[in-house]
C-alpha positions in Angstrom: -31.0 -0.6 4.9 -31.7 -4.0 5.1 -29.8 -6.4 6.5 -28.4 -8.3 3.6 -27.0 -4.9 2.3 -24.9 -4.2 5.4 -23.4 -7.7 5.6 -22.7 -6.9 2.0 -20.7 -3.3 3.2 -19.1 -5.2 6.4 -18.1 -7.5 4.0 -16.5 -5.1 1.7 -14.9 -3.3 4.4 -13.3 -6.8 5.7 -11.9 -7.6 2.3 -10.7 -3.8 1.8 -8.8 -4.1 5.6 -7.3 -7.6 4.2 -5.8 -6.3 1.3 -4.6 -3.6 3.3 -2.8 -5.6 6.2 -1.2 -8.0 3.0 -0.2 -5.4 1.3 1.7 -3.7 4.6 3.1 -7.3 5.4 4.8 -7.0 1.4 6.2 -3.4 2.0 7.6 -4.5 5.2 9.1 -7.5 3.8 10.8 -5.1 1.6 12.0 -2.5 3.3 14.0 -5.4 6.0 15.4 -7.2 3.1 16.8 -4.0 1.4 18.1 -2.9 5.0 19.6 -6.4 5.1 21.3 -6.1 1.7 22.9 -2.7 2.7 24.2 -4.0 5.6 25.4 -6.8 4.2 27.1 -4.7 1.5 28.7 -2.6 4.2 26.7 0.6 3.6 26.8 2.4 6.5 23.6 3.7 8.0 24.9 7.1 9.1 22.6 8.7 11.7 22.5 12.2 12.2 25.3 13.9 14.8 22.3 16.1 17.0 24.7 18.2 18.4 25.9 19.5 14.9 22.5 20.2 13.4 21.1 23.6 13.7 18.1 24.0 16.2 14.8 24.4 14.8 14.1 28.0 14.3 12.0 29.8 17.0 8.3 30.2 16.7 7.2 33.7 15.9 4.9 35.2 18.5 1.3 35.5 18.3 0.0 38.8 17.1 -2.8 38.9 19.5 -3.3 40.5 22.5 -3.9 38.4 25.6 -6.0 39.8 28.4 -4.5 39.3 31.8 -5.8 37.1 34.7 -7.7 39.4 37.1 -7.1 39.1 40.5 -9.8 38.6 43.1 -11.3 41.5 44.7 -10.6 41.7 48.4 -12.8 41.3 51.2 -14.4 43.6 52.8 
């Protein structure tokens, strides 16, 4: 590829990450200024009580067969 074309993709990819970062900045700007308006409104935020939620279910043992270590052969 030539040069001109690369600055051309580097280019793109600069304008691409822009949008991006502006577009983050808006949802963020959002998301605080709907948290503010609950607050202000006296929604409560309720967070979760940990010690009343039901542990997360075991994992299931695996099926296959695991070889044991071997131990060292003595000396001798």
């Amino acid at each position: 590829m030539t040069d001109e074309r690369w600055h051309r993709i580097l280019r793109l990819m600069d304008e691409a990450y822009a949008d991006y970062l502006t577009g983050m900045a808006s949802l963020r700007g959002r998301v605080v200024a709907d948290l503010k308006r609950k607050v202000s409104d006296g929604e409560v935020l309720d967070l979760p009580d940990l010690e009343q939620q039901p542990s997360a279910p075991a994992r299931p043992a695996s099926r296959a067969r695991h070889r044991r270590a071997r131990g060292r052969r003595p000396r001798g």
